[in-house]
N, C-alpha and C positions, 0 to 999 in steps of 0.2 A: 203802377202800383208797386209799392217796395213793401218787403216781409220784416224782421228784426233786424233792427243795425242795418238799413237801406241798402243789404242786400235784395238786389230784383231777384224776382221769382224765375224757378225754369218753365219754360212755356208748358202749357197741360196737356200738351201730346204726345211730351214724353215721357211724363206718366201714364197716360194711356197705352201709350207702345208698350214700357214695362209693364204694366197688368196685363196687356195680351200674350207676351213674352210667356211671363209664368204662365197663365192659364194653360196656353199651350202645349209647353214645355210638360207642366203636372198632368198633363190629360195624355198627349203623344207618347211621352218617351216612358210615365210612370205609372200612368192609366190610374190617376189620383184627381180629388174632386177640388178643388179651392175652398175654401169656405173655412170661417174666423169661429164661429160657435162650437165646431166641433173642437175645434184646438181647447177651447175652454172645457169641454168636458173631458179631455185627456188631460187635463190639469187639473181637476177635481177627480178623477180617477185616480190619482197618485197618493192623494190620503183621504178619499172614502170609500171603502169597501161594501158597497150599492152595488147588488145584481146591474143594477143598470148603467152605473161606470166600469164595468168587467166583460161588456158584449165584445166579442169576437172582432168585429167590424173595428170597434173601436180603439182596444187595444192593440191590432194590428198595422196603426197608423201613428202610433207616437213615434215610433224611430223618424218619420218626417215632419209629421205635424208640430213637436214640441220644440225642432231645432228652427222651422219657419214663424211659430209663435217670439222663438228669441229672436227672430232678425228683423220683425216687427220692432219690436222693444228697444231693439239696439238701433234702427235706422232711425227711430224716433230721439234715440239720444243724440247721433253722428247729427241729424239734423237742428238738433237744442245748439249744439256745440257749434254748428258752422254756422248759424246765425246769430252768434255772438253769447249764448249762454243761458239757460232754462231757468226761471224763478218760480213758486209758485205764487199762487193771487187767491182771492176770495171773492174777487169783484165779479159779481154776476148783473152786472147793468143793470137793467130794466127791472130783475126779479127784485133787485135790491130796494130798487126805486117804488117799485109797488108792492110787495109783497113785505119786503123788509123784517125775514127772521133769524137774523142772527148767525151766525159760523154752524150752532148747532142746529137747528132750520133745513141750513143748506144744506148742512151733511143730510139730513133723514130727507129732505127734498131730494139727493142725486140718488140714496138707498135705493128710496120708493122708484124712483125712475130708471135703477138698472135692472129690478125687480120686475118691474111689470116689462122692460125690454128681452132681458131673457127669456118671462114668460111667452112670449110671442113670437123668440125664435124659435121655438117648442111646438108652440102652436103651428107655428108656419113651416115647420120641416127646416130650419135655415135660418143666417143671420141675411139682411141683407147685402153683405159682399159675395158670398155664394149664390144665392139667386140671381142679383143684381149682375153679377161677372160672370161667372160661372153657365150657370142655370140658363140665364138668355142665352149667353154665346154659343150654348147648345141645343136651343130650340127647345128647353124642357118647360112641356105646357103648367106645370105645376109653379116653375120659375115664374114665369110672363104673369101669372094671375097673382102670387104671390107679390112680385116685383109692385104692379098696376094696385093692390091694395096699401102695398108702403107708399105711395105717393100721395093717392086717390085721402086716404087717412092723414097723410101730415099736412095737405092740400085745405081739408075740410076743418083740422082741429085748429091750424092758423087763420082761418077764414074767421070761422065761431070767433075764438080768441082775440083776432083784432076789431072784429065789429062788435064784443060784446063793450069793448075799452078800457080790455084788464091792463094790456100795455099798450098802452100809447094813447 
């Protein structure tokens, strides 16, 4: 399987080494959590002044959280760039094909959809790369239940979704 510009991909273990790397490295050496949701609310901390972007916990975690939120951001462009260059698109396949609402559709389709996914990192204590990486790889029973309902749920809403014949 080749990625943009028939560059082949790096085998997925060495991604997996590197998320274990960090995990470990944030936990061993900095006694810090992994996890992408909170990085977001150190980033809505920075111009809302919400009792609940100003906890203690949380302010004390930007000096690393916001410079790993940018390496996010930035690996994501090093990798736009080394396979050959990032465009944006509007093409949502299938949605298009069935659903077919237009640019402005789409946009209030992906709103409603990070909406209700932040809602449920809320809900869930977590996004799922902190539970999912994190949380398992330390046995935290709140992790495993969490982790087993993100699956159990995209499992079931795909299931519904394709036997109802909305796509496909």
């Amino acid at each position: 399987m080749l990625i943009t510009n028939g560059i082949p991909p790096i085998h997925w273990t060495v991604a997996g080494v590197l998320i274990a790397a960090v995990t470990l490295v944030l936990l061993g050496i900095f006694g810090r959590a992994l996890g992408v949701s909170t990085g977001l609310e150190n980033l809505c901390g920075l111009v809302l002044r919400s009792a609940y972007f100003r906890r203690a916990d949380l302010t004390s975690s930007r000096s690393w959280r916001l410079p790993f939120l940018g390496g996010l951001v930035l690996g994501g462009v090093v990798s736009a760039v080394a396979g050959g260059g990032w465009r944006p698109m509007w093409d949502l396949g299938m949605f298009d094909t069935v659903v077919g609402w237009g640019p402005a559709g789409k946009v209030a389709w992906m709103f409603a959809g990070g909406l209700l996914i932040g809602l449920g990192t809320r809900i869930a204590g977590g996004c799922t790369s902190g539970h999912g990486i994190f949380g398992n790889s330390n046995l935290q029973p709140a992790s495993v239940v969490a982790t087993l309902s993100f699956l159990a749920s995209g499992i079931a809403v795909s299931a519904f979704v394709y036997r109802m014949g909305v796509f496909g």
